[in-house]
C-alpha positions in Angstrom: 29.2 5.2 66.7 25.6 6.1 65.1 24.4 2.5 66.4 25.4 3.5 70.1 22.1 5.5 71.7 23.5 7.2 74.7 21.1 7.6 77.4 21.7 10.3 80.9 20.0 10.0 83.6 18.7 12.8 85.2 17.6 11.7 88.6 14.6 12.8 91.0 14.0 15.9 92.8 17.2 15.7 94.2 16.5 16.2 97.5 20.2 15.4 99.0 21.1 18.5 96.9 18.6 21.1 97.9 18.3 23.9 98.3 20.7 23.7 95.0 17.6 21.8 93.2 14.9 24.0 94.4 14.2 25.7 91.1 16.5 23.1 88.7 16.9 19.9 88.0 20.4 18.3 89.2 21.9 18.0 85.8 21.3 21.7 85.2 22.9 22.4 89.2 25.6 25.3 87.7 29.8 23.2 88.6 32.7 25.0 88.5 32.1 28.6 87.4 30.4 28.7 84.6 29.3 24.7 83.4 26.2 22.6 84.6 26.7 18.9 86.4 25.1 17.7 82.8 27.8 19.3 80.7 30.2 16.4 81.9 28.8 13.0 80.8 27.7 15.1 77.4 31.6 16.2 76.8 32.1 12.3 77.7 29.7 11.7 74.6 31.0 13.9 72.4 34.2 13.4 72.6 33.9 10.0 71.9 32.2 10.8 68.9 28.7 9.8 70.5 25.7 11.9 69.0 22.6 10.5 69.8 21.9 11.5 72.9 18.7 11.7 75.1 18.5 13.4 78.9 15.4 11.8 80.7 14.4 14.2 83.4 10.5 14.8 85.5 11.8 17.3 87.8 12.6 21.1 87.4 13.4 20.7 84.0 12.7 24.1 82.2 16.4 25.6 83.2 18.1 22.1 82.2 15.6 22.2 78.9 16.7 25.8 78.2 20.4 25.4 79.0 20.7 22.2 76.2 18.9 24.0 73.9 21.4 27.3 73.9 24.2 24.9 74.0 24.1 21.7 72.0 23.0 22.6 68.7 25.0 19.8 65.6 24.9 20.5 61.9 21.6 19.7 59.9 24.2 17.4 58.5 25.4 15.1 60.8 22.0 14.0 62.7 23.3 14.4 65.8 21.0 15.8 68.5 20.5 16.2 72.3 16.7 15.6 73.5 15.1 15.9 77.0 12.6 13.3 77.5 10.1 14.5 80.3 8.1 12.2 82.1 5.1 12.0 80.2 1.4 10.6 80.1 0.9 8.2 77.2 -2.2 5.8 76.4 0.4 3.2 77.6 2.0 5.3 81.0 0.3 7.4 82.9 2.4 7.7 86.2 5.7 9.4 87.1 9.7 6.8 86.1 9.6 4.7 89.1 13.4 4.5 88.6 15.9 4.3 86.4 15.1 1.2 84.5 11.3 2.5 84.5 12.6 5.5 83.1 14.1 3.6 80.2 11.8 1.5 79.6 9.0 4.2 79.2 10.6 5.6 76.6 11.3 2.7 74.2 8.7 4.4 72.2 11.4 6.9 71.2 14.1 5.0 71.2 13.6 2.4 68.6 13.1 4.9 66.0 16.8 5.2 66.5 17.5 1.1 65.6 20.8 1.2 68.2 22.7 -1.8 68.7 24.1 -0.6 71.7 22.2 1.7 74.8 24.8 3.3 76.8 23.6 4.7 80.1 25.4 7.7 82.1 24.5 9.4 85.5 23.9 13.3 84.9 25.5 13.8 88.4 29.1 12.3 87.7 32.0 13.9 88.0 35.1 11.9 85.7 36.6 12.2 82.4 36.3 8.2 80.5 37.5 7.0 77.0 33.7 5.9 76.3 34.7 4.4 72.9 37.4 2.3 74.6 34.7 1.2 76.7 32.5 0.3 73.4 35.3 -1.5 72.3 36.1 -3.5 75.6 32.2 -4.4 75.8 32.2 -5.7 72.2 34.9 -7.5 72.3 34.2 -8.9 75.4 30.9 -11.0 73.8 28.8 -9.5 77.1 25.7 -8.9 77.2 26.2 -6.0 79.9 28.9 -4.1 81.0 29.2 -2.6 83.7 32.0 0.6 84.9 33.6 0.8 88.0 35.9 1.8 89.9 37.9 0.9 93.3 36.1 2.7 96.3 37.0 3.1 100.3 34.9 1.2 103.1 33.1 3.7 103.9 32.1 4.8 100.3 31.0 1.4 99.4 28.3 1.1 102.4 26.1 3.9 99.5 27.5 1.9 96.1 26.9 -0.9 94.4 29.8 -3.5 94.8 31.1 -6.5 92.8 33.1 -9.6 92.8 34.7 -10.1 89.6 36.9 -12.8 88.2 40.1 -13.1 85.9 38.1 -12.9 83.1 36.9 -9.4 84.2 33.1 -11.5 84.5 30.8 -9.8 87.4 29.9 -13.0 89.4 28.3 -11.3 92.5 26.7 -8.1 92.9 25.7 -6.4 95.9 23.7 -2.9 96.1 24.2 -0.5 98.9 25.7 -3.1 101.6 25.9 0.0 104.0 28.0 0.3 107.0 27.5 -2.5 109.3 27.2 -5.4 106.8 30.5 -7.7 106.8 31.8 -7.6 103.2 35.1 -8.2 103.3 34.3 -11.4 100.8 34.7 -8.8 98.1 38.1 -7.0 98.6 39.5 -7.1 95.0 43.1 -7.7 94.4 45.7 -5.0 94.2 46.1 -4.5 90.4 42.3 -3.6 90.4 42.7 -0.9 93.0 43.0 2.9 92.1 44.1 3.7 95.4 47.4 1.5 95.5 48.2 3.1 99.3 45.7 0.5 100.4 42.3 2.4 101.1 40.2 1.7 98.5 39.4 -1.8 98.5 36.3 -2.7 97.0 35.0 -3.2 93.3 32.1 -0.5 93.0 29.9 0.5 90.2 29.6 3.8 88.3 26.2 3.6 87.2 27.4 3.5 83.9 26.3 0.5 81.7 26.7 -0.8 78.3 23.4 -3.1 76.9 23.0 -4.6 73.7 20.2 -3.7 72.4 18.4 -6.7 72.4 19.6 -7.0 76.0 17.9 -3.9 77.2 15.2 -4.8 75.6 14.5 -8.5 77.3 15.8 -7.2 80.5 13.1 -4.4 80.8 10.4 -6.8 79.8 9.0 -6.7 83.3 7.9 -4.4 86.1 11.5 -3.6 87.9 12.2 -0.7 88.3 15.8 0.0 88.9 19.3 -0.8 87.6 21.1 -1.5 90.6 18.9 -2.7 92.3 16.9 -4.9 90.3 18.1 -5.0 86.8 21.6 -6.0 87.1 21.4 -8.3 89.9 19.0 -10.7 87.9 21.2 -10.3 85.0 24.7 -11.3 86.0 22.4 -14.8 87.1 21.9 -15.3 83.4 23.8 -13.5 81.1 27.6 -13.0 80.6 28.1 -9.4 82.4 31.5 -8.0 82.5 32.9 -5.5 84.9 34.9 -2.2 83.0 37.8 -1.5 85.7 38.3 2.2 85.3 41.6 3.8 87.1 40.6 7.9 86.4 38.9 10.3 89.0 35.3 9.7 89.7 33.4 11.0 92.3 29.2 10.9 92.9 28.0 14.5 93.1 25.4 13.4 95.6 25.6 15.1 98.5 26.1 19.2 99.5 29.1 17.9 100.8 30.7 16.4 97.7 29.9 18.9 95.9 31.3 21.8 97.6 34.3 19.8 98.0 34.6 18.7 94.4 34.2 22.1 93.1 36.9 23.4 95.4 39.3 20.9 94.4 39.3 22.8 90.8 41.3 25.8 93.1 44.2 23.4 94.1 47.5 23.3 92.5 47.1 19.4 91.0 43.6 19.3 90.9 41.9 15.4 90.3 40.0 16.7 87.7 41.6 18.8 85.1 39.3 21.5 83.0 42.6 22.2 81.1 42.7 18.8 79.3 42.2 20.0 75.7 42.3 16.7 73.8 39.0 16.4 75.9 37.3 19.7 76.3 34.1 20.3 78.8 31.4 22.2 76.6 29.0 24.4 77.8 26.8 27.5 76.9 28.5 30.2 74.9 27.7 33.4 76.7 30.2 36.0 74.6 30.7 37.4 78.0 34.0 40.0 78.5 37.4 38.8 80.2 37.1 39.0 83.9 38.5 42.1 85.7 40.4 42.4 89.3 40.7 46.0 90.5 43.7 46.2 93.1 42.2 42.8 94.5 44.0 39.9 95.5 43.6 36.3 94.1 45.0 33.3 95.6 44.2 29.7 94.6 41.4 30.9 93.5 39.3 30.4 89.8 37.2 33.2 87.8 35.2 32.5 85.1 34.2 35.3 82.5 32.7 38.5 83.1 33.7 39.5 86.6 34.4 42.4 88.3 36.5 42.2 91.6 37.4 45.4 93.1 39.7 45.9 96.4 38.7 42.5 97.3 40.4 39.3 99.0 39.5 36.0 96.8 41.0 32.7 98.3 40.7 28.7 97.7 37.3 30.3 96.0 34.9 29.9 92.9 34.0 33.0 91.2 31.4 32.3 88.8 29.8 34.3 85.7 28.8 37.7 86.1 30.0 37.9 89.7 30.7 41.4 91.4 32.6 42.1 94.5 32.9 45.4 96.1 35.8 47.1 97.7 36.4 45.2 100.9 34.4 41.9 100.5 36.9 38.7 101.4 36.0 35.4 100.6 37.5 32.1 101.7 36.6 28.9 100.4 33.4 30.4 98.8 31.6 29.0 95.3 30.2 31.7 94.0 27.8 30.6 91.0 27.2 34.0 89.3 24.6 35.4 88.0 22.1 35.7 85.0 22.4 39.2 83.9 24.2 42.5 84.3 22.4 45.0 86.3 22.4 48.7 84.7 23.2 51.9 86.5 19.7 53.2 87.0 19.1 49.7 88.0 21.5 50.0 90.8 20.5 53.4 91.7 16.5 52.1 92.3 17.7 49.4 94.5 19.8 52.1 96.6 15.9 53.7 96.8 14.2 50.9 97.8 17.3 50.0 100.4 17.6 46.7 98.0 21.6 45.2 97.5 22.5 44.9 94.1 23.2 41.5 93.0 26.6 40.6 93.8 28.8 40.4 96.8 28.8 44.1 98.7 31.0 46.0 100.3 33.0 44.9 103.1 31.2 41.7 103.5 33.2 38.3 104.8 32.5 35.3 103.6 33.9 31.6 104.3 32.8 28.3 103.7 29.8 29.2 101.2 27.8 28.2 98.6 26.4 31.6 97.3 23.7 30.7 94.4 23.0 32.8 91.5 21.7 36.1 91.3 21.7 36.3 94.9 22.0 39.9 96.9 24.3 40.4 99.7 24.6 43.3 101.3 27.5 45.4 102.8 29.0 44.0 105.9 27.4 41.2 105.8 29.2 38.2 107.9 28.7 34.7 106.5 30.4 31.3 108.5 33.1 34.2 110.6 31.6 34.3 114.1 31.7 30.5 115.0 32.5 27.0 113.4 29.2 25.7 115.2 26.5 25.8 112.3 23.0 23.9 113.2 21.9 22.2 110.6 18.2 23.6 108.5 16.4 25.8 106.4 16.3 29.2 107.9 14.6 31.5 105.4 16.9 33.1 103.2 20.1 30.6 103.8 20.5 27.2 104.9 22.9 25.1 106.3 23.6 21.6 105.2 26.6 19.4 105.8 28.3 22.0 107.6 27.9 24.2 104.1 26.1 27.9 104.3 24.0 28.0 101.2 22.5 31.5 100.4 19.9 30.1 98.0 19.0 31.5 94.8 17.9 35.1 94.3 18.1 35.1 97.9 18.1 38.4 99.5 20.6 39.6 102.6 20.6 43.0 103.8 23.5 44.9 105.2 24.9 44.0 108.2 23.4 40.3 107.9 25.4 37.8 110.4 25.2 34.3 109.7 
């Protein structure tokens, strides 16, 4: 697996995410308690024994930069490593990745000191669990020169995919990128046994963004001025070169709007989630804080998840995320709320200044009722404080210190509300 170079994607300012990607890049956006979006396709990695790995990122990157470095550190004697490469000036670049086969493409530099026979790409805003060596395995023995993942997809989610015709050989003959809502595609319904939704709704043959080159591939395929996989790349390829489609059957879902992700991470409360952290055969890794068991004073938790280091006193926690460090005072209720943590621990005298200066602490305060929420780190709210109670009518916008998008509250981070805030 040394000859596989396994490259993630990063993205662009992530605009559909903000405020999340204000001050981060979207890998580094903190999922389910206490991982990052980019801890996902790097579990996928190493769990398939894949440790050559690079993260090409030109946005916000110090807090994704800092976050790999705490957290994926291999032996001196294994030479596996995981690199950030930031868009960079170079005698031969001087501008900004254009997209992601730009991206790629400027940094061949680094990646032939590596001599892969395989590039395998991977999104850094994924959610799914994949067998990548099967799909090593599938592409070698296949004789492609590409292949593509996917996965069956809905209508409506198609119309913001790329989608495919493939035949019984599993060979991509058409290829169609972002079709969108009006466009009359019903020339590529797949058949039944390729469908993950076997009730009938998903009905269309859509790519994951994840791609398998040979290296010799990549390296003819970039020789040019395109600028995108989907797009560009692939499209010109399947008119030339044998590229097979990798049908894959698991959960997968695009983390690419406010919406999905709020929804995704409250999935993790339900009984059966669609994406299990408990999987142990394939573990998600993330940064090692040493932080103490979580504690609930007289509170009451239902459906609920708590990562490491809480404290939740008197409180009512339901279909809610309670991330590191998170404190809730006596009286606080939260209902479908992601609560991403915080940072650090704040000391006594620290809490006894910001009762001076008529500051919250950082943490959820007294009394305060929150429901549909995205509460980012470190942020301060108050006591009685009332976030998404009073109505179900939320205007869409940035409003200072929250904003609403896709019917979401977001309390941004380090954000400040003062008691007796209504939102």
């Amino acid at each position: 697996m040394t000859e596989v170079l396994s490259i993630i994607l990063g993205g662009g300012k992530g605009t559909r995410l903000f405020p999340l990607t204000q001050e981060r890049a979207k890998p580094a956006v903190p999922f389910g308690g206490k991982f990052r979006l980019v801890d996902i396709p790097l579990s996928n990695c190493i769990n398939a024994g894949l440790r050559h790995i690079y993260i090409l990122t030109q946005f916000n990157s110090a807090s994704l930069h800092l976050h790999l470095s705490q957290t994926y550190m291999f032996d001196t004697f294994s030479k596996g490593f995981v690199e950030i490469l930031a868009a960079e000036q170079t005698f031969e670049h001087s501008g900004w990745y254009e997209g992601t086969a730009d991206a790629v493409r400027k940094n061949f530099i680094h990646f032939r000191t590596q001599n892969p026979s395989h590039y395998l790409i991977l999104s850094g805003d994924q959610l799914y669990r994949m067998n990548l060596q099967d799909l090593l395995k599938r592409h070698k023995e296949s004789g492609a020169a590409i292949t593509i993942a996917c996965t069956s997809v809905s209508r409506e989610d198609a119309s913001q995919l790329g989608i495919m015709r493939v035949n019984k050989r599993n060979e991509i003959t058409e290829f169609l990128e972002k079709p969108g809502p009006t466009r009359d595609i019903a020339e590529y319904k797949v058949p039944e046994e390729l469908k993950r939704d076997k009730t009938g709704g998903d009905e269309y043959l859509a790519s994951m963004g994840i791609y398998v080159f040979n290296a010799e591939t990549m390296e003819s395929s970039l020789n040019n001025d395109l600028t995108d996989f989907g797009k560009e790349i692939i499209p010109q390829s399947i008119k030339k070169l044998k590229v097979n489609a990798y049908v894959f059957g698991g959960y997968w879902e695009d983390i690419g709007t406010i919406r999905n992700f709020y929804e995704a991470n409250l999935n993790l409360t339900d009984i059966k989630p669609k994406f299990d952290i408990y999987d142990e055969k394939m573990p998600i890794y993330t940064h090692m804080r040493n932080l103490p068991p979580s504690k609930m004073n007289f509170s009451n938790m239902n459906q609920s998840i708590a990562a490491e280091g809480c404290i939740i006193t008197s409180a009512s926690v339901t279909n809610s995320i309670v991330g590191v460090r998170t404190i809730i005072e006596s009286g606080a209720s939260l209902n479908g709320v992601i609560c991403m943590g915080a940072d650090f621990y704040e000391s006594e005298g620290q809490k006894l200044l910001n009762a001076e200066a008529r500051m919250p602490s950082v943490g959820i305060g007294r009394g305060s009722l929150i429901r549909e929420a995205i509460i980012d780190k470190n942020a301060r709210i108050g006591e009685g404080c009332r976030i998404g109670i009073d109505t179900l009518a939320r205007t869409e916008g940035n409003f200072g210190n929250y904003h609403v998008v896709d019917g979401i509250i977001i309390i941004p981070k380090n954000a400040i509300l003062y008691p007796g805030m209504v939102i």
